[in-house]
Backbone as XML, in Angstrom:
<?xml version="1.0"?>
<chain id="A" units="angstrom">
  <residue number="1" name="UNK">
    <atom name="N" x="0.852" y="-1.166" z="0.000"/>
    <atom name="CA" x="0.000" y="0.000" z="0.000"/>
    <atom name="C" x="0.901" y="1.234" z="0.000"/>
  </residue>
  <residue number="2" name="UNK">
    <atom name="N" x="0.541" y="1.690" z="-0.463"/>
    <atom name="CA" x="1.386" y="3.335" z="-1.078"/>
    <atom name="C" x="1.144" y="4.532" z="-0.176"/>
  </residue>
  <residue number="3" name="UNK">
    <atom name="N" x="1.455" y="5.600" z="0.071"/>
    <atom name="CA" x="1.079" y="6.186" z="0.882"/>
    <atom name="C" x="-0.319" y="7.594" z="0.636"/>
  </residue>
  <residue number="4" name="UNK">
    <atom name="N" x="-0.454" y="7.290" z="-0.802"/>
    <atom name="CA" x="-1.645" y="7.869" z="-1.059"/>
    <atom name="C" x="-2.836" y="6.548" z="-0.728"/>
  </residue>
  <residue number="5" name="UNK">
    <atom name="N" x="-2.681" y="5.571" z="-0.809"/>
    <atom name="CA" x="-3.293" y="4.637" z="-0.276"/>
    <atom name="C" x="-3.764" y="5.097" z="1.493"/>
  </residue>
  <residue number="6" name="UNK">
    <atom name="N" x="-2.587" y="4.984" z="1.868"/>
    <atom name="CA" x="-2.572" y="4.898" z="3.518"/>
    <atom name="C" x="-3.481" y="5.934" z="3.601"/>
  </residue>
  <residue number="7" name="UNK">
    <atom name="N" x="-3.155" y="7.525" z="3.136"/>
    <atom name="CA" x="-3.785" y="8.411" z="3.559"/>
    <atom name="C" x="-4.828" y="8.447" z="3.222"/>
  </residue>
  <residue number="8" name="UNK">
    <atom name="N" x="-5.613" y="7.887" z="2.365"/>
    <atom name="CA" x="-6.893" y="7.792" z="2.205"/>
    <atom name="C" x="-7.689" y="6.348" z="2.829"/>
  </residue>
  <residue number="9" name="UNK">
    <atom name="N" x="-7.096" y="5.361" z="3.118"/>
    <atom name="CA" x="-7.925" y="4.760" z="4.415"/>
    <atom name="C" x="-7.865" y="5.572" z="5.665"/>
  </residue>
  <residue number="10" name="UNK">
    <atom name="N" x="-6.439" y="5.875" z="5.995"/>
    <atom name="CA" x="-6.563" y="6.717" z="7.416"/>
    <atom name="C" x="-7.738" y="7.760" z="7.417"/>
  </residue>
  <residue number="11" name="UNK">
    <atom name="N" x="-8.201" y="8.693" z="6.814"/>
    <atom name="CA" x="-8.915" y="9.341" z="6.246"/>
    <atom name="C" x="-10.419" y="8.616" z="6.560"/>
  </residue>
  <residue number="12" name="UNK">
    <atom name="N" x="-10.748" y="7.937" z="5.905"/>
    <atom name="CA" x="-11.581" y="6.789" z="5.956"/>
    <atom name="C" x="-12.423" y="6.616" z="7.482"/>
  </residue>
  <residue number="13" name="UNK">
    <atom name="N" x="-10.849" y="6.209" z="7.724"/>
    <atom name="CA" x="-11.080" y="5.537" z="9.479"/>
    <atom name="C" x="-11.934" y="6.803" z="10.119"/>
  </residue>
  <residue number="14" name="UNK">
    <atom name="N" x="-11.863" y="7.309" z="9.939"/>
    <atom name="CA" x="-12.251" y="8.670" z="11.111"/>
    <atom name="C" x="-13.883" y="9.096" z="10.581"/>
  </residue>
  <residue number="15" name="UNK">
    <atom name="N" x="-14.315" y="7.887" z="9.298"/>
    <atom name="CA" x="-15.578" y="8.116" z="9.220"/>
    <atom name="C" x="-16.627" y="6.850" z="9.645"/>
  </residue>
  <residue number="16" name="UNK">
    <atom name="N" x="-16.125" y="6.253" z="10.255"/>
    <atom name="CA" x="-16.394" y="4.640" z="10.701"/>
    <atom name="C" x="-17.244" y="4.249" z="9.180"/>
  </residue>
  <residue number="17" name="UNK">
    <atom name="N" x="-18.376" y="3.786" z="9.455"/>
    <atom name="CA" x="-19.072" y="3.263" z="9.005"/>
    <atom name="C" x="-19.532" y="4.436" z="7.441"/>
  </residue>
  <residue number="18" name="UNK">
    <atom name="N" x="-19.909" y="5.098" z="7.563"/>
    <atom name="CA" x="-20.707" y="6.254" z="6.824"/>
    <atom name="C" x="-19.515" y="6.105" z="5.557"/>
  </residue>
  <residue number="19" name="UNK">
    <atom name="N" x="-20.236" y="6.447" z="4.304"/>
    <atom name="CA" x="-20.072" y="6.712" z="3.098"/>
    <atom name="C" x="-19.392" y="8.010" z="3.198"/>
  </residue>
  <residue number="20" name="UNK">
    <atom name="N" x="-18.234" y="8.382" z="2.235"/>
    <atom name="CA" x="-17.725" y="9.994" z="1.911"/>
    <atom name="C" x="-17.533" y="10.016" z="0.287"/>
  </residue>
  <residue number="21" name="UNK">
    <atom name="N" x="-18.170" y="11.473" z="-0.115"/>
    <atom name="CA" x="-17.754" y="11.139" z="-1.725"/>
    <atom name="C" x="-16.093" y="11.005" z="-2.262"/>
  </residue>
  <residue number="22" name="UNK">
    <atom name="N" x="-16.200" y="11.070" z="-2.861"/>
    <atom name="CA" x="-15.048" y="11.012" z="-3.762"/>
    <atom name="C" x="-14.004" y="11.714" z="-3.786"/>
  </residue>
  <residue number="23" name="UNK">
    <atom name="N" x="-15.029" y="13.448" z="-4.100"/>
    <atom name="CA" x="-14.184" y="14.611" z="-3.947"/>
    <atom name="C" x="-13.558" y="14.935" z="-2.602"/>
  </residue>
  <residue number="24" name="UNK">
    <atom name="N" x="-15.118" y="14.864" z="-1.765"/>
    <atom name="CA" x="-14.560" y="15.183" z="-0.124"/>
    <atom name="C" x="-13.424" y="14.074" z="-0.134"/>
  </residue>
  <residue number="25" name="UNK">
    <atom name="N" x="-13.542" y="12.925" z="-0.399"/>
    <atom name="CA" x="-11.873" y="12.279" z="-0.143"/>
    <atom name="C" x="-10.269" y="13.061" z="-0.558"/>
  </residue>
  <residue number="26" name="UNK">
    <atom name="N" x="-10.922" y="13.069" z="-1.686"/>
    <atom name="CA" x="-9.432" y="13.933" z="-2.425"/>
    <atom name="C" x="-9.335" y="15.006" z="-1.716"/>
  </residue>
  <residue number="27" name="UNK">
    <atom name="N" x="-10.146" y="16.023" z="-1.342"/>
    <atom name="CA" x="-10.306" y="17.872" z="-0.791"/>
    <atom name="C" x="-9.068" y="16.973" z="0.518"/>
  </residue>
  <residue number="28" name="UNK">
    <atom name="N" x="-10.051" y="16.327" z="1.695"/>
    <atom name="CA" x="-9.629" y="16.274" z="2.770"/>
    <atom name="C" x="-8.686" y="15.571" z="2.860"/>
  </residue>
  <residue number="29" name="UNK">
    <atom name="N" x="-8.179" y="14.119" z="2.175"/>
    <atom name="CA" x="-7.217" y="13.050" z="2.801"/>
    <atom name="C" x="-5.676" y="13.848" z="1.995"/>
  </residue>
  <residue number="30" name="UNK">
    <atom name="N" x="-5.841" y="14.249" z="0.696"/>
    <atom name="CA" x="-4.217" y="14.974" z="0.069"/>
    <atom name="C" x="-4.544" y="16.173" z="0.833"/>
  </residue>
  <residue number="31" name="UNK">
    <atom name="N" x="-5.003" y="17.108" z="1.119"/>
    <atom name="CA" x="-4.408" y="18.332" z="1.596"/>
    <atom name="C" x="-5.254" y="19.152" z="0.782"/>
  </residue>
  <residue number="32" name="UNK">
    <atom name="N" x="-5.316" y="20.869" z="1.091"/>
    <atom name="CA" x="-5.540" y="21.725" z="0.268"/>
    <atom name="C" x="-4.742" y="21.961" z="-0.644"/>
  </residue>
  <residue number="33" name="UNK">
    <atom name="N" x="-3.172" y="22.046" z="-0.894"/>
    <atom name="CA" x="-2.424" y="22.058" z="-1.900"/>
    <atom name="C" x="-2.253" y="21.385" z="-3.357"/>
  </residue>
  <residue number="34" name="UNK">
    <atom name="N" x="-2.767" y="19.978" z="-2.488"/>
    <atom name="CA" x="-2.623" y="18.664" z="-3.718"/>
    <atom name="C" x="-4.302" y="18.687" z="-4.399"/>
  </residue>
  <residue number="35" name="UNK">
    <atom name="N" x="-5.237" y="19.245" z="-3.967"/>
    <atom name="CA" x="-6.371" y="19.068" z="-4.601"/>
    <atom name="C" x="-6.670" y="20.476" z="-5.396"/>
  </residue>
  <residue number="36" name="UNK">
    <atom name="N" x="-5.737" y="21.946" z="-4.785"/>
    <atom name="CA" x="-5.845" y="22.902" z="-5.866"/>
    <atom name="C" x="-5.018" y="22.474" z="-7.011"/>
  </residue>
  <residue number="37" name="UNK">
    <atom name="N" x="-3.693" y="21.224" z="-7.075"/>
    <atom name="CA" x="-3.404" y="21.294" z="-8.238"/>
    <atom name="C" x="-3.833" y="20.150" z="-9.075"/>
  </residue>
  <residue number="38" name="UNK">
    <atom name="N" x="-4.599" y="18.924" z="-8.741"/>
    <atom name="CA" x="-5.046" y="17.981" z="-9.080"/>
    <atom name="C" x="-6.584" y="17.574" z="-8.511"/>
  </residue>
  <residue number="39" name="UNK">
    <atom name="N" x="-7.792" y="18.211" z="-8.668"/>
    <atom name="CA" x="-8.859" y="17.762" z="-8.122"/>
    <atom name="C" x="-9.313" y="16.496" z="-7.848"/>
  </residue>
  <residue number="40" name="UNK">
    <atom name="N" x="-8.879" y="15.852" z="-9.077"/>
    <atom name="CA" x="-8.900" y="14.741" z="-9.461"/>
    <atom name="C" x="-8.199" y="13.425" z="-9.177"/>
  </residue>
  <residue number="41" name="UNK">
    <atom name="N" x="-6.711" y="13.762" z="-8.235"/>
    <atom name="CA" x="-5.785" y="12.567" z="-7.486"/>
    <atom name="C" x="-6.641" y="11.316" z="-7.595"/>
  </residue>
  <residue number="42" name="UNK">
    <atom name="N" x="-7.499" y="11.445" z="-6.452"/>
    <atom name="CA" x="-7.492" y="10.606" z="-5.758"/>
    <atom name="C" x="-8.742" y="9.359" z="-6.465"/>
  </residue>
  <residue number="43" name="UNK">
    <atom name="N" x="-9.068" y="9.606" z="-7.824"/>
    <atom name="CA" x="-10.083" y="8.794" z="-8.779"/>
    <atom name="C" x="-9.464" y="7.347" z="-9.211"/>
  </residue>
  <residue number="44" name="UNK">
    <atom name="N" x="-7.843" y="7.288" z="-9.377"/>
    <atom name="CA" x="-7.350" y="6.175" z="-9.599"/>
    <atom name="C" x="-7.027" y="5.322" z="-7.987"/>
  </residue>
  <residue number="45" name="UNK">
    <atom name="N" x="-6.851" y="6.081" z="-7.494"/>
    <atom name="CA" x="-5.992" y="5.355" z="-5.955"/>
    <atom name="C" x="-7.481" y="4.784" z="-5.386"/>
  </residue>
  <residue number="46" name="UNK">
    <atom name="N" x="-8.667" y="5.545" z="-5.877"/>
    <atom name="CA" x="-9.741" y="4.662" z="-4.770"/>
    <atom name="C" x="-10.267" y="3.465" z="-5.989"/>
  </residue>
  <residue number="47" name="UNK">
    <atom name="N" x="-10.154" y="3.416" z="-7.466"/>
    <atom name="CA" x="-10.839" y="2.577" z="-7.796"/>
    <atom name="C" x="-9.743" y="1.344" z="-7.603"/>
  </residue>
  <residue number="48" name="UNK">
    <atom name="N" x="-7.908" y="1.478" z="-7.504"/>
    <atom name="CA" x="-7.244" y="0.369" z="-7.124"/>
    <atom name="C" x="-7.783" y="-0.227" z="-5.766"/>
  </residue>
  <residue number="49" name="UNK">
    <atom name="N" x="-8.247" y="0.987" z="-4.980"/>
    <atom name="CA" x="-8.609" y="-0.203" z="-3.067"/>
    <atom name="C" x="-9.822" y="-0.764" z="-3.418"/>
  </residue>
  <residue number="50" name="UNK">
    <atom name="N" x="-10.880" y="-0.333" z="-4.405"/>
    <atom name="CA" x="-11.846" y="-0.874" z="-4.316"/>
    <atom name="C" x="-11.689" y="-2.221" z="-5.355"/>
  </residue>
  <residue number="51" name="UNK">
    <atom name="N" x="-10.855" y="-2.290" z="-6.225"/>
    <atom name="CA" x="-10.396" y="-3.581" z="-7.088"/>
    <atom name="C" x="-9.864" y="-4.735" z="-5.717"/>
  </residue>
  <residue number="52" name="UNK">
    <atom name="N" x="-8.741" y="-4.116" z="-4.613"/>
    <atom name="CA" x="-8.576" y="-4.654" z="-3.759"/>
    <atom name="C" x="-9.183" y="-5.048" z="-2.482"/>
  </residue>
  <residue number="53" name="UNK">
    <atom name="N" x="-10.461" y="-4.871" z="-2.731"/>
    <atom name="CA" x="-11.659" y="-4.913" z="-1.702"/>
    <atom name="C" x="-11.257" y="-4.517" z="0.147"/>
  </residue>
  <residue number="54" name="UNK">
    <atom name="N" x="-10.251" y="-3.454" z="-0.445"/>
    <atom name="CA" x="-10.344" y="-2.564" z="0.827"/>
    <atom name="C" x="-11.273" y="-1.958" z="1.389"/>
  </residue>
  <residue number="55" name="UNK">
    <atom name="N" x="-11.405" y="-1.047" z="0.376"/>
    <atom name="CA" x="-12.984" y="0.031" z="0.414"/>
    <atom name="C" x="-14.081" y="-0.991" z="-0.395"/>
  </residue>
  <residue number="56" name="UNK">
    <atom name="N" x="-15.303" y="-0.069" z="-0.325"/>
    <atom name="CA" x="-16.536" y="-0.366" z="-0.781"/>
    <atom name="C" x="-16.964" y="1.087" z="-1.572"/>
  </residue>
  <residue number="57" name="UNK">
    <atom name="N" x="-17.676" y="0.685" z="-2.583"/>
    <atom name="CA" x="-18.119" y="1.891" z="-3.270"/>
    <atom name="C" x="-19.775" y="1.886" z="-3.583"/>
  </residue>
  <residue number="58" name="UNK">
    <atom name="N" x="-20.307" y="2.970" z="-3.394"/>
    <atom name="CA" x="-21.602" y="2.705" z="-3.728"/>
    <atom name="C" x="-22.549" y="3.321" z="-4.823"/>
  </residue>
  <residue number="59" name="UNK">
    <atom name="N" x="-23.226" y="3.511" z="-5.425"/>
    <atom name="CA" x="-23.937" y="3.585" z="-6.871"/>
    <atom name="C" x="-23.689" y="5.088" z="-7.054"/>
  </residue>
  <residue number="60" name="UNK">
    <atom name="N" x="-23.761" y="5.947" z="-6.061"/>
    <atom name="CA" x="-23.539" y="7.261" z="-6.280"/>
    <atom name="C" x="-22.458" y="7.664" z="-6.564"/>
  </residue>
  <residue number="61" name="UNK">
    <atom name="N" x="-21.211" y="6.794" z="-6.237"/>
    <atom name="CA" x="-19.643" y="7.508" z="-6.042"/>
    <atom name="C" x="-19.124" y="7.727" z="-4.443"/>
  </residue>
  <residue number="62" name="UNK">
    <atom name="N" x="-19.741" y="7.239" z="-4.161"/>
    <atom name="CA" x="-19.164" y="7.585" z="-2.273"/>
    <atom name="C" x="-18.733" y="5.786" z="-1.620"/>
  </residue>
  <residue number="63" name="UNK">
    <atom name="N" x="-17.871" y="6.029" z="-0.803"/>
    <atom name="CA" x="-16.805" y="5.307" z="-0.512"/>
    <atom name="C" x="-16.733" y="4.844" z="0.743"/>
  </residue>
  <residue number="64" name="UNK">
    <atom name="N" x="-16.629" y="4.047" z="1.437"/>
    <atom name="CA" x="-16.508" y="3.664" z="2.843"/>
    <atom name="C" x="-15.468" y="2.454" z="3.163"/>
  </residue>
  <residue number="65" name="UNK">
    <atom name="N" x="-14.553" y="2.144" z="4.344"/>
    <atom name="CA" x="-13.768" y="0.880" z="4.216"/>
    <atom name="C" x="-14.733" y="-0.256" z="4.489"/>
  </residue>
  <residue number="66" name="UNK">
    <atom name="N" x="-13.929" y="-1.329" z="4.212"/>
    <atom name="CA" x="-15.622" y="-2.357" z="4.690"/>
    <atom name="C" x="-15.511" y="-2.516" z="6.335"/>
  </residue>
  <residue number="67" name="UNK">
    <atom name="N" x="-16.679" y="-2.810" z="6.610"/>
    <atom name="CA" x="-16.594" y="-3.176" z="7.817"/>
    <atom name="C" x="-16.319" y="-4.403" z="8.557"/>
  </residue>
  <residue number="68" name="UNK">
    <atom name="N" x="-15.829" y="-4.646" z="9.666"/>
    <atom name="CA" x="-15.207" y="-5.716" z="10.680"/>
    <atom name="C" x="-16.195" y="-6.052" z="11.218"/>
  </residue>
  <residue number="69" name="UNK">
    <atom name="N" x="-16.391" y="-7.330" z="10.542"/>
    <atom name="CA" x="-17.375" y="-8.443" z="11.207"/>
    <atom name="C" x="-16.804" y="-8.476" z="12.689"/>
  </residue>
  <residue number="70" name="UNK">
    <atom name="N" x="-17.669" y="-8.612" z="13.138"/>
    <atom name="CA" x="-17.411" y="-8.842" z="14.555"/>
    <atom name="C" x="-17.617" y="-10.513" z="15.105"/>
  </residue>
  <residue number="71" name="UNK">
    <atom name="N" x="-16.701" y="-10.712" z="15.828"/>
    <atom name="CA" x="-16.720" y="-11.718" z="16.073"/>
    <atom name="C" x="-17.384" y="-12.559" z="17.659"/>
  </residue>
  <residue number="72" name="UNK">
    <atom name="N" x="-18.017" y="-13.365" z="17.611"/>
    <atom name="CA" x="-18.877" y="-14.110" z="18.526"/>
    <atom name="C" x="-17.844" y="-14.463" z="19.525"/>
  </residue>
  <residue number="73" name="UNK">
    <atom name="N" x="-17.234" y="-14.418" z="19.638"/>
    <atom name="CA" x="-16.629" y="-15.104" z="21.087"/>
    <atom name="C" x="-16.994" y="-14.601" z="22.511"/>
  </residue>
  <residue number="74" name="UNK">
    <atom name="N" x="-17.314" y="-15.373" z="23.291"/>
    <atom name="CA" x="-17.962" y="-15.045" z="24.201"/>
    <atom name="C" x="-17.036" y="-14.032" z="25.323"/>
  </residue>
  <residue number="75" name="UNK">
    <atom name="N" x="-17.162" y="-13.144" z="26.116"/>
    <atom name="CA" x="-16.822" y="-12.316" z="26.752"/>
    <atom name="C" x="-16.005" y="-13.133" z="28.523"/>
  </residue>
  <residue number="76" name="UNK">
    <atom name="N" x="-14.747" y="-12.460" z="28.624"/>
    <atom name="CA" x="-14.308" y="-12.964" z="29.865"/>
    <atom name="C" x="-13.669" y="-12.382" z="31.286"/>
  </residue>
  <residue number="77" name="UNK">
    <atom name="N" x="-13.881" y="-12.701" z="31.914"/>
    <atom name="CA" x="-13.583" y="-11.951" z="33.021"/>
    <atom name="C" x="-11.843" y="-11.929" z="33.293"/>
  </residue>
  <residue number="78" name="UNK">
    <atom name="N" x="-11.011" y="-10.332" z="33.576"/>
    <atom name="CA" x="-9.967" y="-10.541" z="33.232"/>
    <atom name="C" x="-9.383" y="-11.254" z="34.348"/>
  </residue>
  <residue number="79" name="UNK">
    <atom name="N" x="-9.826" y="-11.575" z="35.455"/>
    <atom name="CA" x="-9.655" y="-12.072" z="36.294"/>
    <atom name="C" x="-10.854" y="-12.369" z="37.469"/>
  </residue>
  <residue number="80" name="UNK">
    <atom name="N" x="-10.623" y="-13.764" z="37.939"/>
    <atom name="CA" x="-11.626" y="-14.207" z="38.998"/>
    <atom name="C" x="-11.877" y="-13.290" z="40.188"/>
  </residue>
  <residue number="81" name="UNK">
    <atom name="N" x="-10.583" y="-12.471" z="40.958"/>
    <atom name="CA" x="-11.029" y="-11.495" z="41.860"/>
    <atom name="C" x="-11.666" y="-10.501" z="41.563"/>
  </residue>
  <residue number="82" name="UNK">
    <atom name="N" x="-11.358" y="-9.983" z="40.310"/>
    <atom name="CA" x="-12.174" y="-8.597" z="39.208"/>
    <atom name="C" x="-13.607" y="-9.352" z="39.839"/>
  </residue>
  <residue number="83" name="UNK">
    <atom name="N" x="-13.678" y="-10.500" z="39.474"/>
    <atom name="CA" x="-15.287" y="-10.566" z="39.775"/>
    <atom name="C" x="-16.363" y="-10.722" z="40.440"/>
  </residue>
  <residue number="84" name="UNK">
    <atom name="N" x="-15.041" y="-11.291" z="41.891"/>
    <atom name="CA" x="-15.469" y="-11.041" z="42.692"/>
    <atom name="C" x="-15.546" y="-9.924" z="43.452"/>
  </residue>
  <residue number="85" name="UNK">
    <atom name="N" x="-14.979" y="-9.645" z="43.641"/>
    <atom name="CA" x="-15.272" y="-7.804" z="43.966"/>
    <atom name="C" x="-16.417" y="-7.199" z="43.317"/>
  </residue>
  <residue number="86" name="UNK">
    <atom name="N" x="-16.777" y="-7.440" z="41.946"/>
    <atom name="CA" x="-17.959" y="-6.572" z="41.664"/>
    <atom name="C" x="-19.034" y="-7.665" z="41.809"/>
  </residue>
  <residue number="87" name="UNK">
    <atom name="N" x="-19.075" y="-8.752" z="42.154"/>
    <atom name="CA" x="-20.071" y="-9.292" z="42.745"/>
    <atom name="C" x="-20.484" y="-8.918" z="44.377"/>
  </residue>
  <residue number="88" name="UNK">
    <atom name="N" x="-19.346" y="-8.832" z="44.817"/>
    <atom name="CA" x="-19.683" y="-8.115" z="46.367"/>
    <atom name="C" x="-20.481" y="-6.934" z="46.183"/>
  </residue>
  <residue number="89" name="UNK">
    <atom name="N" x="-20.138" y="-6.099" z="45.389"/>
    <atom name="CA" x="-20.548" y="-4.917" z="45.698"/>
    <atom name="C" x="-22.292" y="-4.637" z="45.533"/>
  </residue>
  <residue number="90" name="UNK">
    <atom name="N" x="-22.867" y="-5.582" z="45.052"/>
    <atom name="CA" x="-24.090" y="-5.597" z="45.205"/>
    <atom name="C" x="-24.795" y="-5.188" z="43.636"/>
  </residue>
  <residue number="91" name="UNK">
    <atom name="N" x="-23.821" y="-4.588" z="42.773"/>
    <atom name="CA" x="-24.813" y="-4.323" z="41.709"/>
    <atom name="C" x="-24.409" y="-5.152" z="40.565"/>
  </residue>
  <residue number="92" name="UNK">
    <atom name="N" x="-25.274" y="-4.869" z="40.010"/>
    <atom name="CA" x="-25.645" y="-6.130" z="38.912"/>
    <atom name="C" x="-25.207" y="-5.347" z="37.592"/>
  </residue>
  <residue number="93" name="UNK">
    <atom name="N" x="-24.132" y="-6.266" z="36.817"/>
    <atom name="CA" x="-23.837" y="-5.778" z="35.989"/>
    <atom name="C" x="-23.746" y="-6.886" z="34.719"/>
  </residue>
  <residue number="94" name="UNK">
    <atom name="N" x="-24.830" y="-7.639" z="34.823"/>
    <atom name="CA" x="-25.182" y="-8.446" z="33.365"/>
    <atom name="C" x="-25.583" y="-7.897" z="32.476"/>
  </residue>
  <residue number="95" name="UNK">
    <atom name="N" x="-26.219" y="-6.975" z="32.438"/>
    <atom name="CA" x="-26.076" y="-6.266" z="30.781"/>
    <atom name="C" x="-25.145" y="-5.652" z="30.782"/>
  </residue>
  <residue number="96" name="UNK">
    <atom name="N" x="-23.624" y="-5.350" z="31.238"/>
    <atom name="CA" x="-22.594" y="-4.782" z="30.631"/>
    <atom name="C" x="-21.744" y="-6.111" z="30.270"/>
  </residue>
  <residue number="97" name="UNK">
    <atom name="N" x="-21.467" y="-6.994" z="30.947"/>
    <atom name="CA" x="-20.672" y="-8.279" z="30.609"/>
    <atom name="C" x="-21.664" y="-9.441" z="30.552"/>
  </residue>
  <residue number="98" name="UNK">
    <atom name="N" x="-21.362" y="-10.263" z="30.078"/>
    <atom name="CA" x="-21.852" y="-11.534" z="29.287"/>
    <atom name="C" x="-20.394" y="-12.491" z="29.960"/>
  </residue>
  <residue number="99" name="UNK">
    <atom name="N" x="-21.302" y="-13.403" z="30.248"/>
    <atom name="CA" x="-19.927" y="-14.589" z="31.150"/>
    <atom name="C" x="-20.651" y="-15.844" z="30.357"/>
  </residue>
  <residue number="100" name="UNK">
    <atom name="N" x="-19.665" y="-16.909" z="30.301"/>
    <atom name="CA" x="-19.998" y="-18.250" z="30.715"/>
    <atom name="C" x="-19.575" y="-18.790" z="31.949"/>
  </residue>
  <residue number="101" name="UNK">
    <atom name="N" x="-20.856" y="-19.327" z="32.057"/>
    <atom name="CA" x="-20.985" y="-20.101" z="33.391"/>
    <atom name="C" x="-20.176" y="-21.690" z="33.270"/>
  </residue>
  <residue number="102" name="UNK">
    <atom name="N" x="-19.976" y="-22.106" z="32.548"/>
    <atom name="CA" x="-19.339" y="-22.992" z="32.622"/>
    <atom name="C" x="-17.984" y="-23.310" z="32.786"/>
  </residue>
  <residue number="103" name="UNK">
    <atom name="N" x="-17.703" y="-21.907" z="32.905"/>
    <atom name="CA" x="-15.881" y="-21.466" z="33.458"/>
    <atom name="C" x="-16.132" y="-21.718" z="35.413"/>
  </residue>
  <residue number="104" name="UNK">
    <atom name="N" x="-17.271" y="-21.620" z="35.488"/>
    <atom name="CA" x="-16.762" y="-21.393" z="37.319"/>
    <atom name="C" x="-16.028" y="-23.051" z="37.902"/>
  </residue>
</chain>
């Protein structure tokens, strides 16, 4: 990856999920300098990430990285005293952590 590459995922990153056009890519990820002398940069560098199924592109022209499946693995306590201690303390905190019980 090249560093007009880099700078336009980094770029990217800071829009999580949400679509950005094209231009706003080029305006914001090269700079004001590089887009008064080339508006246009950044039209080859996004259709190579999207050949490389970095990015995603959508019917309009706007661009997003793909997103990170998230993965199922179940949630763990970083330690047995961590949990006990917040079991002492009386409040209940099953909707913030998810345990298996079959660890005790």
């Amino acid at each position: 990856m090249d560093a007009d590459e880099k700078s336009i995922c980094t770029y990217l990153k800071s829009w999580n999920s949400q679509f950005v056009s094209g231009r706003e890519i080029a305006r914001r990820a090269g700079g004001k300098k590089r887009f008064r002398e080339d508006p246009n940069w950044a039209g080859p560098v996004l259709s190579r990430l999207v050949e490389r199924n970095v990015i995603e592109s959508d019917s309009t022209g706007h661009y997003r990285l793909f997103a990170k499946e998230k993965s199922n693995k179940p949630k763990k306590w970083v330690s047995p005293n961590i949990k006990k201690i917040l079991e002492q303390s009386g409040k209940d905190f099953s909707h913030v952590i998810e345990t298996d019980e079959d660890e005790s």
